[in-house]
Backbone as a printed PyTorch tensor [residue, N CA C, xyz], in Angstrom:
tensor([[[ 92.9880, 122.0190,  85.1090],
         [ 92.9640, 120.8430,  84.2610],
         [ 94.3460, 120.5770,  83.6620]],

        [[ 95.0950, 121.3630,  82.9950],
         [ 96.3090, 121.7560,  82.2390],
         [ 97.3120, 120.7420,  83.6990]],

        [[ 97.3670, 120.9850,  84.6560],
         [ 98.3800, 120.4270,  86.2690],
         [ 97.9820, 119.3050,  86.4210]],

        [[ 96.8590, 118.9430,  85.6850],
         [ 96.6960, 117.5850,  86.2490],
         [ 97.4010, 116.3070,  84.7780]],

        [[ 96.9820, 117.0770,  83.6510],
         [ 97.6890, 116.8280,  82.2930],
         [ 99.0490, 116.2080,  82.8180]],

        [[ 99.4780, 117.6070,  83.0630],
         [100.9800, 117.9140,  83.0760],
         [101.7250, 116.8740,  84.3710]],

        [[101.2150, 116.5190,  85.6100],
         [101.1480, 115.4280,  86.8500],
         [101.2740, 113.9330,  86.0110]],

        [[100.2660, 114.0680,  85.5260],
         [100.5700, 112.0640,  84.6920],
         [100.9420, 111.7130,  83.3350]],

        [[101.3440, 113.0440,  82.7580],
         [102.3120, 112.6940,  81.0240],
         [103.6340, 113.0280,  81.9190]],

        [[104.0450, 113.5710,  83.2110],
         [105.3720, 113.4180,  83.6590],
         [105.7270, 113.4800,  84.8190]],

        [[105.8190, 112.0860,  84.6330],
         [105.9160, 111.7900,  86.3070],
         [107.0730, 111.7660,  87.0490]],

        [[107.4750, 112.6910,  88.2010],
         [108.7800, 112.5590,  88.9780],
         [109.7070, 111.6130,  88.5180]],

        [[110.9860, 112.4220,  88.6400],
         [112.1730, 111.4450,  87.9940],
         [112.7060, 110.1560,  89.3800]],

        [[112.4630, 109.4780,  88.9590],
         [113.3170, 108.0830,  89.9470],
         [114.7790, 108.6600,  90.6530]],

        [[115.1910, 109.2210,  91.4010],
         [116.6540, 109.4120,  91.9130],
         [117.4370, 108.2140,  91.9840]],

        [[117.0460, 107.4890,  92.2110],
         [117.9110, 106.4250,  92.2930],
         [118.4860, 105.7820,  90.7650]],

        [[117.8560, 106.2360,  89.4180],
         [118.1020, 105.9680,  87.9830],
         [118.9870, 107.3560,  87.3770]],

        [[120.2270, 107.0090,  87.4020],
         [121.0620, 107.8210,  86.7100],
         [120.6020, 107.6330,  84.7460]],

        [[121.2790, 109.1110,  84.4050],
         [121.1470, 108.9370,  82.8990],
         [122.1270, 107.5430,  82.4540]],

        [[120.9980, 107.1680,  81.1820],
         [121.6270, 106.0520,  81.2550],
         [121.2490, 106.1980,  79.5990]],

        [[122.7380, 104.9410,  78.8310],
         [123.0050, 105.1780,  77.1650],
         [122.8700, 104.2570,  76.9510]],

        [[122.6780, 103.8730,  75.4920],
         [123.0390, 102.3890,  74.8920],
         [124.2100, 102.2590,  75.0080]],

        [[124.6250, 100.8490,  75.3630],
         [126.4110, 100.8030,  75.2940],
         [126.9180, 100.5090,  76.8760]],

        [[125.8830, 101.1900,  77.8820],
         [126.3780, 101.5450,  79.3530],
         [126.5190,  99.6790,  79.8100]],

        [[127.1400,  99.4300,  80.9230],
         [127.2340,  98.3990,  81.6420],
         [126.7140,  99.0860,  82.7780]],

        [[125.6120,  98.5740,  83.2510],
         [125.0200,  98.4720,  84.5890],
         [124.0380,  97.4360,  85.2950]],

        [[124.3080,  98.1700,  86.6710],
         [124.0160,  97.1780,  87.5440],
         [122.4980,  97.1750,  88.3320]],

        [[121.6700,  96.0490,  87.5750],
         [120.1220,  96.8840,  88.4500],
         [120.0730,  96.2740,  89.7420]],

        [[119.5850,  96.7820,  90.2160],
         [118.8290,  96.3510,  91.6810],
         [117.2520,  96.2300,  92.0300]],

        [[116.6570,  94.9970,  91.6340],
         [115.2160,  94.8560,  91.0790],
         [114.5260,  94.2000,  92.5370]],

        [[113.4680,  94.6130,  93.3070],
         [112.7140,  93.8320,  93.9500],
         [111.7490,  92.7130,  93.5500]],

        [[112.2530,  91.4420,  94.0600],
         [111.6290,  90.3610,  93.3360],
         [110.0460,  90.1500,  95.1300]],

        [[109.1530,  89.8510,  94.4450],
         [108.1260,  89.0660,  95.4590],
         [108.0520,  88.1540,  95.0530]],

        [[107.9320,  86.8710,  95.9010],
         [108.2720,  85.5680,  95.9850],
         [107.3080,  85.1440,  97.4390]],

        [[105.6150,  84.6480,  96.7170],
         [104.6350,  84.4730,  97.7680],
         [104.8040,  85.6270,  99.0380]],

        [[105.3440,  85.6630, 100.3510],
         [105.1680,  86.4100, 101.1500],
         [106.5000,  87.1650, 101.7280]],

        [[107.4720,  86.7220, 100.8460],
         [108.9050,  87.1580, 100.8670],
         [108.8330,  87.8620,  99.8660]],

        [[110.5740,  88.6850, 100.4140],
         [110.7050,  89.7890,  99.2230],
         [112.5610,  89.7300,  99.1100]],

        [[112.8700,  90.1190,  98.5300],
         [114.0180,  89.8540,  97.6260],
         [114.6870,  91.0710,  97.0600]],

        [[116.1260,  91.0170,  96.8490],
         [116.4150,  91.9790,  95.8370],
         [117.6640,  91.1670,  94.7580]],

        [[117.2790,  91.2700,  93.8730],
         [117.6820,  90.6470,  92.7000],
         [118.4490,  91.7020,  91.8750]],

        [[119.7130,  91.0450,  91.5860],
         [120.8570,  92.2400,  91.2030],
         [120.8540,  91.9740,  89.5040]],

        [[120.9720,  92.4700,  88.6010],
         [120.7670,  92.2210,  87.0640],
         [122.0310,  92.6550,  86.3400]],

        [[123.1380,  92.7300,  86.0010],
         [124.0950,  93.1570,  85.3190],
         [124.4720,  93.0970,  83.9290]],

        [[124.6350,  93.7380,  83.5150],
         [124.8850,  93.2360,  82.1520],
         [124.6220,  95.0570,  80.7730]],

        [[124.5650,  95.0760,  79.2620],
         [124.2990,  96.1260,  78.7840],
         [123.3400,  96.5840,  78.4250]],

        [[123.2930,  97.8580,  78.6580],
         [121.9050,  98.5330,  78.1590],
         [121.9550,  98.5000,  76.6460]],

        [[120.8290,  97.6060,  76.5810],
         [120.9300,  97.5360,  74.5540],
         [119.8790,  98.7050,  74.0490]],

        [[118.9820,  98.6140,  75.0560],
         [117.8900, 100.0620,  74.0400],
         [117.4060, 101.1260,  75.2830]],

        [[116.8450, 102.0330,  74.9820],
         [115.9520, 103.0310,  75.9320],
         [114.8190, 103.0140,  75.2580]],

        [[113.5600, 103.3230,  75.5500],
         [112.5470, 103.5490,  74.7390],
         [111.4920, 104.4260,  75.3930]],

        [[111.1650, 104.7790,  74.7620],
         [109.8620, 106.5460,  75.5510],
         [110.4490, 106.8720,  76.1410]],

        [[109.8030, 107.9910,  76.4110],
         [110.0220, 109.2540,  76.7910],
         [109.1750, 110.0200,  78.0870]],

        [[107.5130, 109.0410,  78.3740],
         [107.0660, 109.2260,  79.5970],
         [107.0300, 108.7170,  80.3850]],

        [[105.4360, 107.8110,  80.8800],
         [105.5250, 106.9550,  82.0770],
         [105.6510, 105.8310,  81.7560]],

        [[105.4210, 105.6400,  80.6070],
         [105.9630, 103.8890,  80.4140],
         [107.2450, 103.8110,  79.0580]],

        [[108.2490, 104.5910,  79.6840],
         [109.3860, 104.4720,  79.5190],
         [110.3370, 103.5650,  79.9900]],

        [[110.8520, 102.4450,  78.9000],
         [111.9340, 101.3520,  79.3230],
         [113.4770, 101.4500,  79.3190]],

        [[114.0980, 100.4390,  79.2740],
         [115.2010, 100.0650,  78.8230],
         [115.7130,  98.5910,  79.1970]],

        [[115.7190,  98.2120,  78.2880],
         [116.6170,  96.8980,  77.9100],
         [117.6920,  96.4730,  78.4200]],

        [[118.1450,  95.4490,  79.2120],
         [119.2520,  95.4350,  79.7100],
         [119.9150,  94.0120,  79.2440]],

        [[121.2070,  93.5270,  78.5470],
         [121.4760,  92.0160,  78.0960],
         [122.3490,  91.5780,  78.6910]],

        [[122.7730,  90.1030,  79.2480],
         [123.6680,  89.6390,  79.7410],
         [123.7530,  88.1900,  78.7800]],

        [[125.0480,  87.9020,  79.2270],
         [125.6500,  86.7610,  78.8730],
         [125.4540,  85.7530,  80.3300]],

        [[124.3890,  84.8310,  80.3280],
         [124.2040,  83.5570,  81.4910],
         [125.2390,  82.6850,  81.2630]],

        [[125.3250,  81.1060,  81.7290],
         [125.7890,  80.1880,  81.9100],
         [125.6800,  79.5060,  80.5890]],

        [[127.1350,  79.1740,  79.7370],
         [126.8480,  77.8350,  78.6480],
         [126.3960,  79.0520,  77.2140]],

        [[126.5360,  80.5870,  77.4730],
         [126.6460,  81.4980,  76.3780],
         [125.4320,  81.5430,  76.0520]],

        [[124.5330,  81.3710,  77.2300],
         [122.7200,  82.1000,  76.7060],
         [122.8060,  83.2730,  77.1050]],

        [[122.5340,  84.1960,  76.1380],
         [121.9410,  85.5290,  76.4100],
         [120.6570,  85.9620,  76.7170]],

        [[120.7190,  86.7170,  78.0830],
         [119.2080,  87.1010,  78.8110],
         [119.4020,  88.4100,  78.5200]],

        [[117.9390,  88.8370,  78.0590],
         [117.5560,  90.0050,  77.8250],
         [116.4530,  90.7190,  78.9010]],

        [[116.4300,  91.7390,  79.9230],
         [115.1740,  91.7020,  80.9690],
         [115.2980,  93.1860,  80.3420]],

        [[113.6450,  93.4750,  80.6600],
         [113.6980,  94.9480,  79.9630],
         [112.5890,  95.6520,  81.1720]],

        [[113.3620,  97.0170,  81.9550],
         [112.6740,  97.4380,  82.9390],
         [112.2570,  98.3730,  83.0480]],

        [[110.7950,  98.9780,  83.4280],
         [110.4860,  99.8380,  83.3380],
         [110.8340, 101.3520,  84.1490]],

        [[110.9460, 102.3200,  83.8300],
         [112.0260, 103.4010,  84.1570],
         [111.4020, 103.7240,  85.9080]],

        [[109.9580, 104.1300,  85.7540],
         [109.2200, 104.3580,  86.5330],
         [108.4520, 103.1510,  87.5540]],

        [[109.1570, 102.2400,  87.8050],
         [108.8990, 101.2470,  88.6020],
         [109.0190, 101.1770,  89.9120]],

        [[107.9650, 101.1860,  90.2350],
         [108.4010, 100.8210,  92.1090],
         [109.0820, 100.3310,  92.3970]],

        [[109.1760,  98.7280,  91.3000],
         [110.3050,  97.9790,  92.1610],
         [111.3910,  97.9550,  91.6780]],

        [[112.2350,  99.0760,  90.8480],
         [113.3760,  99.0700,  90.8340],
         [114.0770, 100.2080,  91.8460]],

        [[114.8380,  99.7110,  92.4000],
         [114.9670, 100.3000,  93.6460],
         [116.4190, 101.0080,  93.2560]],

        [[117.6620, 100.3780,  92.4490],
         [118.7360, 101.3680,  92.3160],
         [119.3160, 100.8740,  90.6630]],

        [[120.0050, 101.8800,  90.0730],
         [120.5090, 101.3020,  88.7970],
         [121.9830, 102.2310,  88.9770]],

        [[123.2440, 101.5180,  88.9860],
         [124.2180, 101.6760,  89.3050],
         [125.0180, 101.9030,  87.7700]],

        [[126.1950, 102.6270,  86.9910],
         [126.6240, 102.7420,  86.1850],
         [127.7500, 101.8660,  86.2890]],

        [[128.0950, 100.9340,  85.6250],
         [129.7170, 100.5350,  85.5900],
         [130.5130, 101.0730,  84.9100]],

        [[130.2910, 101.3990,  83.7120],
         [131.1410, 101.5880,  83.0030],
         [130.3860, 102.5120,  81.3220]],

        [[130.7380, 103.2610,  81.1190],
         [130.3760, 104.3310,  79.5900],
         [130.6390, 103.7460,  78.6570]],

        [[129.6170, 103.2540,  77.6910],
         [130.2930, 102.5530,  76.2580],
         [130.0300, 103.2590,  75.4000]],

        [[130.8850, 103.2320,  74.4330],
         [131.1900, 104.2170,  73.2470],
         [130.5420, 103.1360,  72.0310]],

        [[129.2040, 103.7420,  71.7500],
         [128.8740, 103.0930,  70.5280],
         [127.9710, 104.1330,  69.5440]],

        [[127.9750, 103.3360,  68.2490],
         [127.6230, 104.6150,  67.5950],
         [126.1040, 104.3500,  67.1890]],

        [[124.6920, 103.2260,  67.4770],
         [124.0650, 102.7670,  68.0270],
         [123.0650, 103.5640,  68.6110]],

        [[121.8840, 103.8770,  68.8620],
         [120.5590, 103.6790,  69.7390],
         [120.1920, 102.8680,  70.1180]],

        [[120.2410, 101.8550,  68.5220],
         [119.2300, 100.3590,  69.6310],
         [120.6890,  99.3100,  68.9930]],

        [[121.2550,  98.4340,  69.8820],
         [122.4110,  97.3670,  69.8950],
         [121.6620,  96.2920,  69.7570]],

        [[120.6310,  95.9300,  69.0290],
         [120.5220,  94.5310,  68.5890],
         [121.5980,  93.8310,  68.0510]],

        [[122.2380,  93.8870,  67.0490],
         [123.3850,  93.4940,  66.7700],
         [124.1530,  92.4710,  67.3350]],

        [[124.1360,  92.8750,  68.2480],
         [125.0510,  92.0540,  70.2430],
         [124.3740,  90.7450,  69.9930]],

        [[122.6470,  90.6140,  69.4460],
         [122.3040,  88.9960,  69.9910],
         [122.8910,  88.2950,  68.7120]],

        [[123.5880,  88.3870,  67.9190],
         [124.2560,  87.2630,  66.9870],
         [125.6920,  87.2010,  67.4530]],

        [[126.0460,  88.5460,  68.1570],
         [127.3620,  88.1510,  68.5670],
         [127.7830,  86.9960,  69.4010]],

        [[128.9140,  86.2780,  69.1630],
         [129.1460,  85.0580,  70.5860],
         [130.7390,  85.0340,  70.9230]],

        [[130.9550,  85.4470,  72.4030],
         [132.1750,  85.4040,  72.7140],
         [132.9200,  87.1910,  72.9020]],

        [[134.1250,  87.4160,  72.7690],
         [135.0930,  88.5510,  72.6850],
         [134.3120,  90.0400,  71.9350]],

        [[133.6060,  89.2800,  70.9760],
         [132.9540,  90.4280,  70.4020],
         [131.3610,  90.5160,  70.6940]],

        [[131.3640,  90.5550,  71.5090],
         [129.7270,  90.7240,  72.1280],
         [130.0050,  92.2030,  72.9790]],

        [[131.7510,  92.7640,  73.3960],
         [132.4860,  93.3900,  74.1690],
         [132.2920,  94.6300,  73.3730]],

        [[131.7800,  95.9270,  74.3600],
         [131.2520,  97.2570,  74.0050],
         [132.3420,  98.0010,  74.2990]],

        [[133.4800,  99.0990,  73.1690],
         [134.7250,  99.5880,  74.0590],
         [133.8130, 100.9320,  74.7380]],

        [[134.9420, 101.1470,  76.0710],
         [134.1330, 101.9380,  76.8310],
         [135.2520, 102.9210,  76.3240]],

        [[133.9660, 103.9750,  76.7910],
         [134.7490, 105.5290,  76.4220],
         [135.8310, 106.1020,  76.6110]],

        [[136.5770, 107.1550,  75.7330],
         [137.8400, 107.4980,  76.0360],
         [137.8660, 108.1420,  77.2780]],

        [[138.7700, 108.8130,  78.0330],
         [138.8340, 109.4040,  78.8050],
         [138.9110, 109.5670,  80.3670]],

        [[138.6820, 110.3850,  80.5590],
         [138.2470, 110.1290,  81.7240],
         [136.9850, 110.2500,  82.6940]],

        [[135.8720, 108.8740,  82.3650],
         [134.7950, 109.0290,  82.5650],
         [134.1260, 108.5790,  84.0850]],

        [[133.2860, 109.2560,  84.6870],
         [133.3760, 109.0380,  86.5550],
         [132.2740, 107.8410,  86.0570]],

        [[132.1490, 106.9200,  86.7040],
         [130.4130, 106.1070,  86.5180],
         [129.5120, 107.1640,  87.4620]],

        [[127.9650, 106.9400,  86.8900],
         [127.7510, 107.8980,  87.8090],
         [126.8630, 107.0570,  88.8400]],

        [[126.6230, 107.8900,  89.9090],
         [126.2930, 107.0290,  91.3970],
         [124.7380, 107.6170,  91.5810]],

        [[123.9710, 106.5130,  91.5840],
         [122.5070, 107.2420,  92.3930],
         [122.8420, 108.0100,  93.9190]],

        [[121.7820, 108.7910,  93.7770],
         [121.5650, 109.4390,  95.1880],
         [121.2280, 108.2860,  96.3950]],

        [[122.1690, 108.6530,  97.0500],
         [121.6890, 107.5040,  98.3870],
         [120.7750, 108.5530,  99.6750]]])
């Protein structure tokens, strides 16, 4: 009983989802269905939150669209149809959740990325 508990409060980690921070710039790779077609829909922009810790564990991702609307899509960790989440870039914030960002407009909406020398990291292909 205890293995079967333990099977659906934690479910296999996604390989293709690197650790990921508030602050990060990345790049999703989302399968869209569209009637009998299928699609892959690329999402870019910052991770503003993470949230849980099991199977319906998210994260928030915000971009700046066309004409300075900000889109917010928030995806679930354990999703079939996210197929890859790519790192761009490490942001240094001092932050969990970056709400903050949606009043920002313009230069300062801009997350500084970390000192150093930081690799992005790469899903398993």
């Amino acid at each position: 009983m205890a293995e079967i508990l333990r099977a659906l409060t934690r479910p296999a980690a996604n390989p293709n989802i690197p650790t990921l921070q508030p602050g990060d710039t990345v790049r999703v790779h989302n399968r869209i269905v569209e009637g009998d077609r299928e699609r892959v829909q690329v999402f870019q922009g910052v991770v503003m939150r993470l949230r849980g810790g099991g199977t319906d564990s998210s994260f928030t991702v915000r971009r700046i669209a066309s004409h300075g609307v900000g889109v917010e899509r928030t995806f679930p960790i354990h999703s079939p149809k996210l197929l890859k989440v790519v790192v761009k870039r490490k942001g240094d914030v001092r932050r969990a959740k970056l709400h903050y960002l949606r009043e920002r407009v313009g230069k300062s909406t801009r997350v500084r990325e970390k000192a150093g020398k930081v690799e992005a990291e790469k899903p398993a292909e």
